[in-house]
C-alpha positions in Angstrom: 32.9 -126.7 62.4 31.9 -128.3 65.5 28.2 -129.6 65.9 28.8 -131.1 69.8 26.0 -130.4 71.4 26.5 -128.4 75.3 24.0 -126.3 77.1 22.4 -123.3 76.3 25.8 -120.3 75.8 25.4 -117.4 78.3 23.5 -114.6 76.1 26.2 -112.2 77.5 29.1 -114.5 76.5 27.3 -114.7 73.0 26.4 -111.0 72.5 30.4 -110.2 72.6 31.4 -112.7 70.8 29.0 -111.8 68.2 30.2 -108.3 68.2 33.8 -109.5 67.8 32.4 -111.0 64.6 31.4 -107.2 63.2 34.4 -106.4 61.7 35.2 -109.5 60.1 31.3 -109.3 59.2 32.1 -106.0 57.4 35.2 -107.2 55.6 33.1 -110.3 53.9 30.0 -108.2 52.8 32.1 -106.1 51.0 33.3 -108.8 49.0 29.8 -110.1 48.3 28.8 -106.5 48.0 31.4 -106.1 45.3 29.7 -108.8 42.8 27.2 -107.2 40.4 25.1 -110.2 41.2 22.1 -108.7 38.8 20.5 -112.1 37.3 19.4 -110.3 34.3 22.2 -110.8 31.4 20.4 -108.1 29.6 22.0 -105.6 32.3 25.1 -107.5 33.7 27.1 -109.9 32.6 26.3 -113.6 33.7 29.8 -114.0 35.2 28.9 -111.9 38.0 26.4 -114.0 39.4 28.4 -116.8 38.8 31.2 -115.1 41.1 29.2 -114.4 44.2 27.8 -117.9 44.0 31.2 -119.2 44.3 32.0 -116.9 47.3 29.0 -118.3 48.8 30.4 -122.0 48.2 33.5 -121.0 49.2 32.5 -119.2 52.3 30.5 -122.5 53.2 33.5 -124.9 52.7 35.7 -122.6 55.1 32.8 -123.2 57.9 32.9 -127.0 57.2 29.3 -127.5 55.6 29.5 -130.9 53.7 27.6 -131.4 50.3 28.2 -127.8 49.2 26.7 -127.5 45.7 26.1 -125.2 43.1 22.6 -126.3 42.0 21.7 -125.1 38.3 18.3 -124.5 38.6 15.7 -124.5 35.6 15.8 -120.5 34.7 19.4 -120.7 34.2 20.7 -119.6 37.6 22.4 -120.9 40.3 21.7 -121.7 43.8 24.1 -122.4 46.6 23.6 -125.1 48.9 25.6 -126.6 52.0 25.0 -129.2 55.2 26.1 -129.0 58.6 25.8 -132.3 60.1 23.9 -131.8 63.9 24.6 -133.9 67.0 22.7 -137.3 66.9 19.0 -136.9 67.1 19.0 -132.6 67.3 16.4 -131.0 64.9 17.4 -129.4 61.2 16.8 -125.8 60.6 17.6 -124.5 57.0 18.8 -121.1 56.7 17.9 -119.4 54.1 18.9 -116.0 51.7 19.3 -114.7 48.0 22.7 -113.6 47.1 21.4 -112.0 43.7 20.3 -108.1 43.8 18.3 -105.4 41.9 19.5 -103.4 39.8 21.5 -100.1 40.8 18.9 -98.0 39.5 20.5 -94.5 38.5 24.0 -95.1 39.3 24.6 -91.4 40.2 22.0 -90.9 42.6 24.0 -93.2 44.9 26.0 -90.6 47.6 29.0 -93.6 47.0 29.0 -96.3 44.5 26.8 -98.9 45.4 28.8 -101.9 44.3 31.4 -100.7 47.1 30.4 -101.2 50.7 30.8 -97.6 51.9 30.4 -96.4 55.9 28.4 -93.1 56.5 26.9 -91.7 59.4 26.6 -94.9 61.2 25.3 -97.6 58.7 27.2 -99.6 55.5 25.9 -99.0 51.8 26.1 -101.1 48.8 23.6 -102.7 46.9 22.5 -106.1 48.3 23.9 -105.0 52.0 20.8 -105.2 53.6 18.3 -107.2 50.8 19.8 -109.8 51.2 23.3 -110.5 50.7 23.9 -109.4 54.2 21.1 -111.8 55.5 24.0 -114.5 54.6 26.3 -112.9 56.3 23.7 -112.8 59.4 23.6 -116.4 59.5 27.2 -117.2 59.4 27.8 -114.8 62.2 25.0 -116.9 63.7 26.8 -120.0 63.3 30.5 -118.7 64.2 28.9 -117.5 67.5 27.5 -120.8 68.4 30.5 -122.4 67.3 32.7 -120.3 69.7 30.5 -121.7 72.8 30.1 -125.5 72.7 29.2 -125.9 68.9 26.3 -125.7 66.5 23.7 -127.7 68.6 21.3 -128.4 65.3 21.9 -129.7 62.2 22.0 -127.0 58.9 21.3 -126.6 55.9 21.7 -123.2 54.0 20.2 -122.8 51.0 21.6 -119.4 48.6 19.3 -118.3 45.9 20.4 -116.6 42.6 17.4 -115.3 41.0 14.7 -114.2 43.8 14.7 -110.9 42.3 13.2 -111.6 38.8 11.0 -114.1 40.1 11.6 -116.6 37.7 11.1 -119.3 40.3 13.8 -121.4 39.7 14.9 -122.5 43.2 10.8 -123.2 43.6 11.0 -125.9 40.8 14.4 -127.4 41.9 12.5 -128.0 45.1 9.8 -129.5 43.8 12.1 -132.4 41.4 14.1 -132.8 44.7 12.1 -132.4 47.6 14.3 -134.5 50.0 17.2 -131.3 49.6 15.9 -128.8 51.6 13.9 -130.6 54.5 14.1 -129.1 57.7 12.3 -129.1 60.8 12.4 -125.4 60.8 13.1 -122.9 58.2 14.4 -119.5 58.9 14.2 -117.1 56.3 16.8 -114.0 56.3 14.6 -112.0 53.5 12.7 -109.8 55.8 13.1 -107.2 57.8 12.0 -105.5 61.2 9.3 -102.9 61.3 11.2 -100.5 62.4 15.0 -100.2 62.9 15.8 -102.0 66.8 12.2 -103.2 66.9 12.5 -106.9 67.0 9.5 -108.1 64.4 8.8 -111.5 62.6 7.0 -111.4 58.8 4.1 -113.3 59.2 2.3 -112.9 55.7 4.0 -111.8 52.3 2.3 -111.1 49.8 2.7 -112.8 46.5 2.8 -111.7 43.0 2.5 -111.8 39.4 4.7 -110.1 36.5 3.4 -109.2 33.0 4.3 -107.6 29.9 1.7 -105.8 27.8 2.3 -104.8 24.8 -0.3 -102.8 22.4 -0.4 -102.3 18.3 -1.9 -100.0 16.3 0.3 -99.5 12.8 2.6 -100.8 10.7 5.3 -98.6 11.6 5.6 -94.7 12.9 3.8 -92.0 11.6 4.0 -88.1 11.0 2.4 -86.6 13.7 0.9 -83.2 11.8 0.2 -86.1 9.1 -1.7 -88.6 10.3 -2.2 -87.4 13.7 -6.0 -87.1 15.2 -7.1 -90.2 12.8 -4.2 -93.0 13.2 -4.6 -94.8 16.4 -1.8 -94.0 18.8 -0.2 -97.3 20.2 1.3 -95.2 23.2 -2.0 -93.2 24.2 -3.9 -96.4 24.3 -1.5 -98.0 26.4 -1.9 -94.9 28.7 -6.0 -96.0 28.5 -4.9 -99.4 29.7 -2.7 -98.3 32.3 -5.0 -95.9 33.7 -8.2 -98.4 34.1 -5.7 -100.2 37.3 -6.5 -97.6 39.3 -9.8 -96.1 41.1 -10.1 -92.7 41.5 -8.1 -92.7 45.0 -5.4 -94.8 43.3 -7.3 -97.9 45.1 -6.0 -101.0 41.9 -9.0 -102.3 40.0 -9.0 -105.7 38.5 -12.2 -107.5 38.7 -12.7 -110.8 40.3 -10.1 -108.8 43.4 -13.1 -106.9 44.2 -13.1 -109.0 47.9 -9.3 -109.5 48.3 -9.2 -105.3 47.6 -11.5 -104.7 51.2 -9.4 -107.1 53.5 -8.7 -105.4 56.2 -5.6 -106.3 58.5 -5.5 -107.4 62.0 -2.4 -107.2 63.7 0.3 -104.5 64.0 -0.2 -101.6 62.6 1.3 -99.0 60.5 0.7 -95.0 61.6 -0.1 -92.8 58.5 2.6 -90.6 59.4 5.5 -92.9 60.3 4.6 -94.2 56.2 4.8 -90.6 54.9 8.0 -90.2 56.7 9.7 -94.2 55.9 8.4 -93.5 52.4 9.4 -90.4 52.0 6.2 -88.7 50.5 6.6 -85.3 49.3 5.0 -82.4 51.5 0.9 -82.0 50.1 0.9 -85.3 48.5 -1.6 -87.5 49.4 -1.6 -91.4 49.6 -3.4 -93.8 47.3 -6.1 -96.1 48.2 -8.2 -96.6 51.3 -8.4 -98.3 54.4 -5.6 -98.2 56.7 -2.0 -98.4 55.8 -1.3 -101.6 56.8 -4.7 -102.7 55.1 -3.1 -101.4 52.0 0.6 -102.9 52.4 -0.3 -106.5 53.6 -3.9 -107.4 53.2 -5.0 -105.9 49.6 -3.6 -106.4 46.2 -1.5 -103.5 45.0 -0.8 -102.9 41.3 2.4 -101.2 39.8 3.9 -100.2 36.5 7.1 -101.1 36.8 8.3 -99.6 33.1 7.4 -98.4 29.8 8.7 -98.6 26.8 8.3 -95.1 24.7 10.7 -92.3 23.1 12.2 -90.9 26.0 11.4 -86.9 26.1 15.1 -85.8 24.7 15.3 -86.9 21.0 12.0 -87.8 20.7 9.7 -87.1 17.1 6.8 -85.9 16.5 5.1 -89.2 15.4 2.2 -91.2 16.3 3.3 -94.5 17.6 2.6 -97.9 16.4 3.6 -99.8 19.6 4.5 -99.6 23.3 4.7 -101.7 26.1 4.7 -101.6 29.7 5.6 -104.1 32.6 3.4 -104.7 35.4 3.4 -106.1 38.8 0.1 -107.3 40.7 0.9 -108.1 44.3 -1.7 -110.3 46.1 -2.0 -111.2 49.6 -2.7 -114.6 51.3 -5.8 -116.3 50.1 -5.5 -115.7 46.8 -3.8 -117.7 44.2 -1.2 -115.6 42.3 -2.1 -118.3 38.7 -6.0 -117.0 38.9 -4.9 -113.7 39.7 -2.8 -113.3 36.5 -5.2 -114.8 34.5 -8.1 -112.0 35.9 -5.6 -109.3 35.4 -4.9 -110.2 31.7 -8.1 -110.1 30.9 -8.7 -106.4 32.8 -5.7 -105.6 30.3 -7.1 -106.8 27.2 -10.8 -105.8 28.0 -9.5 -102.4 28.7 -7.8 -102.0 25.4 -9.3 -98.8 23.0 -9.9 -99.1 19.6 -9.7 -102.3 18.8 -6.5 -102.1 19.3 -3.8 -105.7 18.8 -2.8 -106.4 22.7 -0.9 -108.8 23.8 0.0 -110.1 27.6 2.9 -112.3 28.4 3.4 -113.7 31.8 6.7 -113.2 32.8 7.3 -113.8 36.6 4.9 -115.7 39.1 5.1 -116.1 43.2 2.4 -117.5 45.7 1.4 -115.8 48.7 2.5 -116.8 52.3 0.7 -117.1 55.6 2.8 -118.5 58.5 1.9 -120.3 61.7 2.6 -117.8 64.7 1.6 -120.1 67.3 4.2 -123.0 66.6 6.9 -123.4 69.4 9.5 -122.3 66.8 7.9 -119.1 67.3 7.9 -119.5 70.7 11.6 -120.0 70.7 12.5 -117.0 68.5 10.6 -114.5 71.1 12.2 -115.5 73.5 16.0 -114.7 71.7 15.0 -111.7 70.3 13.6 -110.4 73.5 17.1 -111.3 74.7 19.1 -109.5 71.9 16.9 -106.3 71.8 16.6 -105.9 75.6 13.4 -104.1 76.6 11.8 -105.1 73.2 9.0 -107.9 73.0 9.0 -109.1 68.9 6.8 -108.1 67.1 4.7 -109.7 64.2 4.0 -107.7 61.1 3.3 -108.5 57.2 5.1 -107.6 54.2 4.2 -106.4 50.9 6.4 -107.7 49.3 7.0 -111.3 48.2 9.4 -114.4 48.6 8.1 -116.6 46.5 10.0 -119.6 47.8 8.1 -119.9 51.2 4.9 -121.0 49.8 6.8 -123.3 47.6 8.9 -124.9 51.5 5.5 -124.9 53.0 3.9 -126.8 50.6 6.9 -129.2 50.7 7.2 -129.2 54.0 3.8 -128.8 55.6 4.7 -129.6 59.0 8.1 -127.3 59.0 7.9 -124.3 61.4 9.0 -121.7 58.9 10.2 -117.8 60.4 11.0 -114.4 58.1 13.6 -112.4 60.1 16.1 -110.1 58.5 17.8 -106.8 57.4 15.3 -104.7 55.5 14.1 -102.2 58.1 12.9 -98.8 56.6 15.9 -97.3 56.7 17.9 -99.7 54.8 15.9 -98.3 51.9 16.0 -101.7 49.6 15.2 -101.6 46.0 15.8 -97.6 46.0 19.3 -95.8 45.3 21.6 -95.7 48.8 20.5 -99.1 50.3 22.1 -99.4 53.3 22.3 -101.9 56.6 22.9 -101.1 60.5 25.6 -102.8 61.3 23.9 -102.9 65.1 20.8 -104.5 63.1 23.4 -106.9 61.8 24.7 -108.1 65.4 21.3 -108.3 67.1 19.9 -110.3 64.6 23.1 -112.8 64.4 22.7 -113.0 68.1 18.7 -113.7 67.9 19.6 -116.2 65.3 22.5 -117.9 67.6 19.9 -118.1 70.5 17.3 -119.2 68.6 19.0 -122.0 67.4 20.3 -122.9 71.0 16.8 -122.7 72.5 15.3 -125.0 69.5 17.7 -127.6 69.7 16.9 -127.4 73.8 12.7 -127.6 73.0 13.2 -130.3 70.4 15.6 -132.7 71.8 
């Protein structure tokens, strides 16, 4: 690929070129699409991660990145890495997304198959398309774009995650024994998402989390219901006790020591009650948990989930009392609190909230930091300025995100003085994590083509 540096491309000239790229765009995600890229070889087969990190490698060579690397990180994934060499003396901006996906959920609750990029109504489905296999394809779009009018005018590095998903921080500890790999000047990170679909918006806060398994025991084994039932202590109802101490009466989560992080309030962009209802789909008459405003509750509070349980599902199930049961829970926490001392607080909510005297136990099994980016650094600066070029009419936005990436704390602790940016597919349509995720494939081009100006106008500021 070539790096020459030229001036800054005509946005017009760009903005076609970029959608020239759309079908080719299409053709690629469908391949990456096609990979089962679930890094959990309890529910797919390793091999299929293992594919879609070579297509990543592969797709890399073909652009000309140097150094391109499978890096076998410490929780027994993969992640892909690459270089583009920049002109002499132009800044380094790594480029960065997760080619590993959730789960399919309930495989026939997809309208089509979800491992097959499908077109309906106007937008592409398949698991990954949008969170965030298609955030790769956003950046070489980016990159062909730029290439197409005078060259790459920065130098690159991409960096391809393989487990973000379980947050089992892998990539975070590679980083850490090799912290020369992924220096950069600027970071831009494709695992966000606008605020609302053609509403230009930059994730400035993420929320970061902790994943645990409880598990409760009460008997030796199972017992006869009409038996013993009303005396033996029932693993599965205490659990429910457990469960049920997270929440507050108005579904507010209770762990103590969060009592201050659970009244934040959030300043900034905010989230109308009704739009939520709407992008989350709340049934008619039900009401919304907690209190404050939405976006109080999405980006600036802690938020607790059960994710599963483990009990007799209600078809074949026995009339027993059970001796054990288990549930897996995630605690999300927002900036300015440390996800380590949040675990421990919430392990010991668990295990003070346990009836009867009953044997609990609480295994850590997933870990990320929260994130708080610098808005006012001129690599923000630059990105306004392209996105209010490839949404015309549209001045970006800066929102938070409930969710977490647990890589960026992990970069900007690396990297203090790296300008780091979270741009990218999920909008609220694109329905990520759920059944029928889906991406815009408009979404697609006008963040390739804020990406390819971007990267023009920060080479121009920093050389």
């Amino acid at each position: 690929m070539d790096t020459s540096s030229s001036r800054l491309p005509d946005p017009a000239a760009l903005a076609t070129t970029v959608a020239g790229l759309t079908q080719r765009a299409r053709t690629e995600l469908a391949e990456l699409v096609a990979f089962r890229s679930v890094a959990d070889e309890a529910q797919f087969p390793k091999s299929e991660c293992e594919a879609a990190a070579n297509w990543v490698a592969g797709a890399l060579r073909a652009e000309g990145f140097e150094d391109v690397a499978l890096l076998d990180t410490p929780d027994g994934t993969q992640s892909v890495y690459g270089h583009l060499p920049g002109p002499a003396g132009a800044p380094t901006v790594l480029l960065y997304a997760h080619y590993d996906v959730q789960p399919p959920l309930d495989e026939a609750a997809w309208v089509s198959p979800p491992f097959e990029l499908t077109e309906r109504d106007g937008r592409w489905y398949g698991r990954g398309s949008a969170d965030c296999k298609g955030g790769f394809i956003m950046h070489l779009m980016a990159l062909r774009a730029l290439k197409e009018h005078g060259g790459v005018p920065v130098g690159v590095k991409v960096i391809v995650e393989g487990s973000e998903e379980q947050g089992t921080g892998g990539l975070e500890r590679y980083a850490e024994a090799h912290p020369e790999l992924l220096a950069a000047d600027a970071i831009v990170i494709g695992d966000a998402g606008n605020f609302r679909l053609g509403l230009p918006t930059v994730t400035a806060t993420l929320r970061g989390m902790t994943l645990v398994r409880v598990q409760v025991d009460t008997l030796e084994g199972n017992l006869h219901s009409g038996m013993f039932g009303g005396a033996a202590p029932d693993a599965l109802a205490a659990l429910i006790r457990v469960l049920d101490k997270l929440r507050d009466e108005d579904g507010s989560t209770v762990v103590p020591g969060l009592e201050e992080q659970a009244a934040a309030s959030w300043e900034g962009l905010q989230y109308p009650e009704a739009d939520f209802r709407k992008d989350a789909k709340v049934l008619d008459g039900v009401a919304l948990i907690g209190s404050g405003t939405v976006a109080d509750r999405l980006w600036a509070r802690p938020a607790v989930t059960v994710l599963g349980i483990d009990c007799p599902p209600v078809v074949g199930a026995t009339p027993s009392v059970h001796a054990s049961a288990r549930a897996l829970i995630s605690l999300r926490v927002p900036p300015g609190t440390d996800a380590a001392a949040a675990t421990k607080l919430l392990a010991a909510h668990l295990q003070a909230s346990t009836p009867w005297n009953a044997r609990v136990s609480v295994e850590q099994v997933g870990q990320g930091q929260p994130f708080q980016a610098d808005t006012s650094s001129p690599a923000y600066e630059a990105m306004a300025r392209a996105m209010g070029v490839a949404y015309p009419g549209e001045e970006m936005q800066t929102a938070g995100m409930g969710g977490s990436i647990p890589l960026c704390n992990t970069l900007a602790s690396l990297y203090p003085q790296a300008e780091i940016l979270l741009i990218g597919l999920s909008e609220p349509e694109a329905q990520i994590h759920a059944v029928n995720e889906s991406v815009s494939p408009q979404e697609l081009e006008r963040l390739a083509l804020a990406e390819a100006l971007f990267l023009a106008d920060y080479a121009g500021s920093r050389t």
